[in-house]
N, C-alpha and C positions, 0 to 999 in steps of 0.2 A: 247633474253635478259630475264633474271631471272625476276621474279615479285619486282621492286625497294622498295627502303627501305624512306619512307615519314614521311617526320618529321615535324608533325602539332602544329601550334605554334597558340595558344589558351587561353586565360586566364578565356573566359565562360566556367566554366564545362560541362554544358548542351549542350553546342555545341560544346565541344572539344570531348564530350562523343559518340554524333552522327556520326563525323568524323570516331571515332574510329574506332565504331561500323560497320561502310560500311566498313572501309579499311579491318578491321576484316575478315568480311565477304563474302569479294574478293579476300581473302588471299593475301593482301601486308603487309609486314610487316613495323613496324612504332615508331618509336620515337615520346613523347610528350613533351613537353616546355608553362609553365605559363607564362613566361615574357620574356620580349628581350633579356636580361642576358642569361638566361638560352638557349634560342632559338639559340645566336650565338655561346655559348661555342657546346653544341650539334652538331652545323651543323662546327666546324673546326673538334672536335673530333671523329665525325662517319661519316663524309661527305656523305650526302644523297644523294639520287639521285634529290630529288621532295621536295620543301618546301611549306607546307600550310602555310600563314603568315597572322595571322590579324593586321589591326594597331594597334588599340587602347588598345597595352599593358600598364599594370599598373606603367611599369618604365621607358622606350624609346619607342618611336614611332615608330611603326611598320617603316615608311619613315627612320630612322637612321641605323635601323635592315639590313633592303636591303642595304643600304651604305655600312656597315660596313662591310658584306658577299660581296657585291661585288668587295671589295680592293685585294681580295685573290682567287675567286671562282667566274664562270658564272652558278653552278649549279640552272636550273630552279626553279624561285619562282612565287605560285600563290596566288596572294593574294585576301583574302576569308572578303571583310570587308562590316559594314553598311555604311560607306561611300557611297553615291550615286554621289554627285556632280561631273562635270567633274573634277573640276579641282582637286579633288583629286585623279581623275584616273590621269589624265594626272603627276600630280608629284609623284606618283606609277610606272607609268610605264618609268616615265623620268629618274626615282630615278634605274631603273635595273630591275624591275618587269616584267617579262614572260607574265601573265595573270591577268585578272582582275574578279571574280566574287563577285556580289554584296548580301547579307543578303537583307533577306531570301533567301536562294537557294533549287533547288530540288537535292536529291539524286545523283539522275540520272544525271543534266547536270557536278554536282561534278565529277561523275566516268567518264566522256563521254570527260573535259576537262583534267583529268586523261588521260586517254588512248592516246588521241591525245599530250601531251608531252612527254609519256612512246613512243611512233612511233616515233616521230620527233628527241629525244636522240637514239632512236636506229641506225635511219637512218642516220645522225649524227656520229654515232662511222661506220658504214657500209663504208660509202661515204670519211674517213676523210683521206683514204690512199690515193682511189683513182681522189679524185679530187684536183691534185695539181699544173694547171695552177694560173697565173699572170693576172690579168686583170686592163688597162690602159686609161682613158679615160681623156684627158688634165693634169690637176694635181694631178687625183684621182686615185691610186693606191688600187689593190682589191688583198691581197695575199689569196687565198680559202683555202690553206692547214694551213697557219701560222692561221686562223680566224681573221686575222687582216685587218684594211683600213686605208688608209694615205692620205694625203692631202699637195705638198710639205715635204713628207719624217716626217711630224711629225703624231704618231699616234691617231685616234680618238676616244673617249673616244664612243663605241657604244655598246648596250646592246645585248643580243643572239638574238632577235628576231629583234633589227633594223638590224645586220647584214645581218640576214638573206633576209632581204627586201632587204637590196642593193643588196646582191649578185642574189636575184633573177631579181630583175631590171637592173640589168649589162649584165645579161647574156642575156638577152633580147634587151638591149638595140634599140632604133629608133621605138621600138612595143609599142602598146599601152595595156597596160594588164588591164581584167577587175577588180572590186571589187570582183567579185565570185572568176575570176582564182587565184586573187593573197592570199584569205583567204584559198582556197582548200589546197595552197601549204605550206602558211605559216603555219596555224593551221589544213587542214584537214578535212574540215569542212567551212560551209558557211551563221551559222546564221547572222541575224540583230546586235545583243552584237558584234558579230565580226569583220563586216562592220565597227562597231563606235569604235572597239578598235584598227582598219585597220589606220582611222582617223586619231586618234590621235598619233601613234608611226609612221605616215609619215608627221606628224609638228614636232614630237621632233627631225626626222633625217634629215628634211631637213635644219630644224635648227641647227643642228652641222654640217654640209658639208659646208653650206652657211656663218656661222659666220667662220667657219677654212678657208673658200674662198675665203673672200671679197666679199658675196652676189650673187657670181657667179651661176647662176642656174642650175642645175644637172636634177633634178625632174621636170617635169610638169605636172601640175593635169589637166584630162578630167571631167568637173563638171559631174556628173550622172555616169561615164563611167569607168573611171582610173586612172592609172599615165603611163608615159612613162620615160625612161631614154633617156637624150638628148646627142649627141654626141658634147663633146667639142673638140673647137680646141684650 
């Protein structure tokens, strides 16, 4: 895969400048956007591979921005904000959001969260021919090639990265997978930030399985250990 084309949505100069400056420097090439207007016309008209998104643009909030790209596109967004609280992780990442990092950031875990979406789209385009089984577990339907999941035939509204959880929990299924194995696969990697961002996008998916299912339980959490995918009848 070519070095992707990241389109950093920024409205601090000084920190859009920094962004740059690494992407610059690592030779990816990059689109910039000061506010959310500009951010989504940019990513319909040069469809990037990789969105840096902060919230708190000057005209829409970064949280509408992800909405409104994601009506049309799953293209990965990571978003880069002061926000610390969870619950604005959690409506980031419920909202369509890929990643999470929080201001102040280093350099480094920038490029390192970089690399690891640049692998995971490649792998992605590699796998997308050949993995085109059907996966069935009571009313939950897993098509791996279409990227879709259904519940009773109506589709679920789930983001790249919940999918990718279920289908990694399907394919598993009855096993108990740990917090390490399932961030190694998901993201590549197995810091702490990952652990708690592991957390949170296995509340938002069990939450759309369970409310599309009548509360019916899919997922069950090992406190300390994992989750397991449960087989229904």
């Amino acid at each position: 895969m070519n070095k992707p084309m990241i389109l950093v949505v920024e409205d601090d100069a000084p920190v859009r400048n920094l962004m740059v400056t690494t992407l610059k420097t690592h030779d990816y090439k990059y689109l910039t956007a000061a506010n959310g207007s500009e951010a989504i016309a940019l990513a319909a008209s040069h469809n990037p591979d990789v969105i840096f998104l902060d919230l708190g643009l000057p005209d829409i909030d970064g949280i509408e921005v992800i909405h409104q790209i994601r009506t049309w596109s799953n293209m990965p967004i990571i978003v880069i904000s002061a926000r610390s609280e969870d619950d604005d992780k959690i409506e980031a990442l419920d909202a369509g959001a890929d990643d999470y990092l929080t201001k102040p950031f280093s350099v480094e875990e920038l490029l390192a969260r970089l690399r690891v979406t640049v692998r995971r789209l490649a792998l992605i385009n590699t796998n997308k021919e050949a993995d085109s089984s059907v996966y069935i577990n009571g009313n939950l339907r897993i098509d791996y090639l279409a990227g879709c999941a259904f519940i009773n035939e109506e589709e679920l509204k789930l983001t790249p990265i919940e999918f990718k959880l279920l289908c990694l929990l399907a394919k598993n299924t009855g096993k108990v997978l740990t917090h390490t194995y399932i961030t190694q696969n998901i993201w590549g990697r197995s810091w702490d930030n990952d652990i708690a961002s592991l957390r949170v996008f296995m509340v938002t998916l069990r939450k759309k399985l369970e409310s599309a299912n009548g509360s019916c339980q899919f997922i069950q959490t090992h406190v300390g250990i994992g989750y397991r995918m449960l087989r229904v009848e």
